[in-house]
N, C-alpha and C positions, 0 to 999 in steps of 0.2 A: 689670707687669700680670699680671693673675693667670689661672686658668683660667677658658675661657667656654663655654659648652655653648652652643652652634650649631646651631640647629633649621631654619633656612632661609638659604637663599644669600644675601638681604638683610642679615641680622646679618653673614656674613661679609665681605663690600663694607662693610658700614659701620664695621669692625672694622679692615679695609687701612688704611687716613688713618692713624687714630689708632700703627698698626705702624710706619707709614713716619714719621709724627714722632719717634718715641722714638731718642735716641740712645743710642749701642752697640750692642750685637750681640743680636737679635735671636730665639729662638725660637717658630716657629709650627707647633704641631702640628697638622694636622687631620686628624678621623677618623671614616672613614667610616662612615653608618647604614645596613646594606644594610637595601633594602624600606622605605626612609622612602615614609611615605605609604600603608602599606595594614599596619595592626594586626597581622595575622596575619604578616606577613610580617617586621615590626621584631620580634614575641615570639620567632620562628624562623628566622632568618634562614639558619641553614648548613640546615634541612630545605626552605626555600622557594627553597633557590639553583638547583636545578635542578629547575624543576615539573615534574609532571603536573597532568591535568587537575585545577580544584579551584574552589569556588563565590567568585566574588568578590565577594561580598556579606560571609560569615562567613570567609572563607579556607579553608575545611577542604578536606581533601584528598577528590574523590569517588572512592568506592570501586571498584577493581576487582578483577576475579580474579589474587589470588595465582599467581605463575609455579608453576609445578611443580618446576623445579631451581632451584639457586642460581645468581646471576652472576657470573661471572668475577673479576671485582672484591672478593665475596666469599670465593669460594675463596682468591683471592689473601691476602686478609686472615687466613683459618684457617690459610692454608700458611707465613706469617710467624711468626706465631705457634708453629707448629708448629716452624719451621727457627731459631729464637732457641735452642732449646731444643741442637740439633746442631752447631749452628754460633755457639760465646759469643762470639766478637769480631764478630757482625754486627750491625749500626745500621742505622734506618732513618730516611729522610730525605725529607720531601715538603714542597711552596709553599704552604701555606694550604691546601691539601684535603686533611685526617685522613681527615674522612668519605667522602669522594667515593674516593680511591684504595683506602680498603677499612682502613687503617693505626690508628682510631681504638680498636679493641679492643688492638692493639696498643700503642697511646700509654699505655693502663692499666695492662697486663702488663707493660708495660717502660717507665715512665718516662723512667729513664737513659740509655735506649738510644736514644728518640725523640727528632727535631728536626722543627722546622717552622722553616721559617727565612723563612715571610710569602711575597707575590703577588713570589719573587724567583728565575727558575728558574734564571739562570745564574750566581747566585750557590751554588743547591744543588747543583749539578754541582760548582763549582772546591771548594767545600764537602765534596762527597764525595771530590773529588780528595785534600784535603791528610790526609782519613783516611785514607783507602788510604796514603799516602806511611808516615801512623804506624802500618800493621798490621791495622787497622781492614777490618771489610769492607762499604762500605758498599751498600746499596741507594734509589736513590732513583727513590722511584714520583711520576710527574709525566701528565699527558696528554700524550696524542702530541701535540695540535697548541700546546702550549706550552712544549714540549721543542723545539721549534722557535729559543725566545728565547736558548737555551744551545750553538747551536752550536758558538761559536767556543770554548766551555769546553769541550764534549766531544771536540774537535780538540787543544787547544794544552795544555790541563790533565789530560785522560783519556788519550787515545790517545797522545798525543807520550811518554808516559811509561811506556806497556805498564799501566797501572794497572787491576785488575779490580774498578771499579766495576760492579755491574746495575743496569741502568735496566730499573725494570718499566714499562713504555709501556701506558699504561691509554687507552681510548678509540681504536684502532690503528682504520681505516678508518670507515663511516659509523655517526654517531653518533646519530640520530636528529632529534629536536626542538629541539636547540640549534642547527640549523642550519652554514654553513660556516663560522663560527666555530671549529665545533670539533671538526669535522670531520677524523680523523687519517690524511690522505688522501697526506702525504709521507716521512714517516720511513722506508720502506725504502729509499727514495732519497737520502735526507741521509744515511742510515749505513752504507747498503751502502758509499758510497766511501769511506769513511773506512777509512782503512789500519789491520787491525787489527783492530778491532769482529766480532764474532759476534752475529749477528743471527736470533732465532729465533722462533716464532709458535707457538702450539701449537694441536693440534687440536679440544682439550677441557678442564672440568679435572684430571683425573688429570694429563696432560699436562704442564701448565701447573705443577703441584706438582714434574715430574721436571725440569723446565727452569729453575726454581727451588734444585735440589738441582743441576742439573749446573753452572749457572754459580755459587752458592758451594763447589764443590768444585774449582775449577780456580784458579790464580791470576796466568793467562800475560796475559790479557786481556778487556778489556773484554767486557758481555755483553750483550745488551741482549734483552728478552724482551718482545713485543708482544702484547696479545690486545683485544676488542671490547669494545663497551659492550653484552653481553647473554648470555641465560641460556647454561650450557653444555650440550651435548648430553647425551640421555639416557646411561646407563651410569657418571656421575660416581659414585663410591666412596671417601668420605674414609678408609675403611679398609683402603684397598691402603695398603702403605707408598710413598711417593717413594721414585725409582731415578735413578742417575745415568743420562746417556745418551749415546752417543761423539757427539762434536763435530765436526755437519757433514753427519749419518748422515739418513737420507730408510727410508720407509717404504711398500713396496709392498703395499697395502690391498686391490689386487683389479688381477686381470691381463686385458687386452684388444689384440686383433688389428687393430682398427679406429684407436683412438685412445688414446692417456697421457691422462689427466688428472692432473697436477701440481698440487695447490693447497697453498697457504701457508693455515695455521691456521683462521679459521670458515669459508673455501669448500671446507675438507673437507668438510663436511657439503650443502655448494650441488653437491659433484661428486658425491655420493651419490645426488640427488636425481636430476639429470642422468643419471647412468648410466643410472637407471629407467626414465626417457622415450627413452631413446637404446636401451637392450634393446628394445624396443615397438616401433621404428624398425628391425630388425633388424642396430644396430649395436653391435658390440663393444667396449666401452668398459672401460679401466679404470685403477686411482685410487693416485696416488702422495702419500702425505703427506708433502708438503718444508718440513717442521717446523724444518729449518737454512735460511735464506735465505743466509746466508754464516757460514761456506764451504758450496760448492754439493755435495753427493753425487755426485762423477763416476761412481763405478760404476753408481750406480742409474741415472743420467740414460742412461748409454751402454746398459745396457742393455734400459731400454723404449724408448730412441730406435730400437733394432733390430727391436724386436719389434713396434712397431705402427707405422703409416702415417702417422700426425698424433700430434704435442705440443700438448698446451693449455697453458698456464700459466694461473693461475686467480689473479690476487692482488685484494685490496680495497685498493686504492693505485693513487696515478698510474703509467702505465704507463716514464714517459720516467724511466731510468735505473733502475729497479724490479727486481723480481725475473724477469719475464718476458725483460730483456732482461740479465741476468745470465746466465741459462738459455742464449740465443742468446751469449752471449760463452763461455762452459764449453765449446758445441758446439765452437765454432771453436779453443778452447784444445786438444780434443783431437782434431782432424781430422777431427770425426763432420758428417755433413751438417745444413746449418743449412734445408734445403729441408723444406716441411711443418710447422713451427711456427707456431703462432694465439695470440697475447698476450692476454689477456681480464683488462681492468682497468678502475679508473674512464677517463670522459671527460675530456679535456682542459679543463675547467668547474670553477670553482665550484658543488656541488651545495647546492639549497635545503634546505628545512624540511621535514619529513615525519616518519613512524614509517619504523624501520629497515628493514622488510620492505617498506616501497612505494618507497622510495627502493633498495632493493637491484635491484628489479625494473625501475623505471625507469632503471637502468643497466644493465639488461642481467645484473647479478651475483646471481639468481636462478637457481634449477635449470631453468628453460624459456626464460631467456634463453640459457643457456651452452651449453643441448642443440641451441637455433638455432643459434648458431655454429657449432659442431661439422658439425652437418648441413650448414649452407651452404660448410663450407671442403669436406667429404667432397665435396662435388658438383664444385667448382671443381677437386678433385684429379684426379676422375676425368674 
């Protein structure tokens, strides 16, 4: 039997019978149309995978205002690009999203270098495993919440074997529109325990470029580097060069008597916001970048744990085994008081459909949600 192009589910039903008569061994391929059923959507199918708004009549995209900065995801994509060039045994490795991880400019510039190895994540994991085994230094960019499907490869194939794969973690906390699907709301909790794993988030992208550079510059172990689905904060400069950064090191961004704010990579910018509202309040606030979620910065931690009354920890992740309760395990690791710490994380929920920004607020992980907390723990302290 020869090839059949399948335009409805009916051909393929009526296709089965005639399969199952045939004897010997059988192949049946079938292959998916994404967007069957709407023109625009079958001609473009990788530009229509993740909408915005757009007329479903003609399909076209409706227009809106250009961001002002690039997105992370992009950056990410220039910074590969950029690090092929420093680092020649590095590959990169992503499931069927070139485009979506940012990697597609790169698939051009380096052919050789690029795999996609199809909707398969935990075969791209054991995949980047067996490069690393040859030398290779691989990176594989995946979304967080489908890095999910590879745990037991990034346990049994990565870590068991000290191997310094990066896993760039595209999509790390609320994602927007695509609702909880895709939502990458668990990964610092699946890799913070993994023995081993360096776990980092950056605040920005310059950042995000130096965490890049610092985990192919190391080769002890695994690295994993998480950031958002959205634009970077102002001050990005593709013209700084990348720097390496010590592994683990946290960054005291503004000092206060009242309260730490601790946040893990885009709530640096949500504890900025906060701070503001919280000066106006006449309370002292101020803001640690814990750009390493593991390992934790003990000096830094010990010393704003002394210098102010309240710890926030600030992550965009579930809270149950997260970075906020890493922080309270560090405490107790070094005899510093665990009394006065406030977790400020997602709900224990599945979170719906929304834009980022209303769905950040409706958790509380906005700058006027985290300043309420704050205020309401300052009150209870006192």
């Amino acid at each position: 039997m020869g090839p059949v192009d399948g335009h409805d589910v009916g051909l393929l039903l009526d296709l089965i019978p005639k399969v199952l008569a045939k004897r010997g061994p059988v192949l049946l391929h079938v292959l998916t149309r994404k967007g069957k059923g709407l023109a625009a959507a079958e001609a473009d199918d990788e530009g229509m995978h993740g909408v915005t708004p757009f007329d479903k009549v003609t399909g076209k995209k409706i227009a809106s205002s250009a961001p002002a900065r690039p997105g992370y995801t992009a950056v990410f994509g220039d910074a590969m690009k950029q690090a092929a060039k420093s680092f020649p045994k590095m590959v990169a490795i992503t499931a069927a999203m070139p485009t979506g991880t940012g990697l597609d400019a790169f698939a051009k510039a380096y052919p050789t270098r690029f795999h996609d190895v199809g909707i398969a994540e935990a075969h791209a994991v054991c995949f980047a495993a067996g490069l690393a085994c040859d030398g290779a230094r691989p990176v594989a960019a995946i979304y967080s919440t489908f890095l999910q499907r590879a745990f037991d490869q990034i346990v049994h194939d990565v870590a068991l074997q000290h191997l310094p794969v990066v896993f760039a973690i595209d999509r790390g906390g609320l994602v927007g529109a695509d609702g909880p699907t895709h939502h990458g709301v668990l990964d610092l909790s699946y890799l913070r325990c993994v023995p081993g794993m360096i776990v980092a988030a950056p605040k920005d992208g310059n950042e995000l470029r130096d965490l890049l550079w610092t985990a192919l510059s190391q080769d002890a172990a695994p690295f994993a580097i998480r950031y958002p689905r959205d634009t970077v904060p102002a001050g990005y400069d593709p013209a700084v060069p990348p720097k390496t950064l010590p592994i683990g090191s946290w960054e005291i961004l503004e000092r206060g008597e009242d309260a730490s704010l601790i946040a893990v990579g885009a709530m640096v910018e949500v504890a900025r916001g906060a701070r503001e509202i919280l000066a106006r309040a006449g309370v002292s606030a101020g803001i640690v970048n814990a750009r390493f979620v593991k390992p934790v910065d003990g000096d830094v931690l010990a010393e704003v744990s002394r210098a102010a009354r309240l710890l926030v920890t600030i992550e965009e992740s579930a809270l149950a085994g997260g970075f906020g309760a890493g922080v309270v395990e560090a405490l107790g690791d070094a005899g510093l008081s665990r009394d006065g710490v406030v977790a400020i994380g997602l709900p224990d929920a599945f979170v719906t459909h929304g834009t980022r920004a209303e769905l950040l607020a409706e958790v509380g992980l906005d700058a006027a949600g985290v300043a309420a907390r704050v205020l309401a723990a300052l009150d209870r302290k006192r």
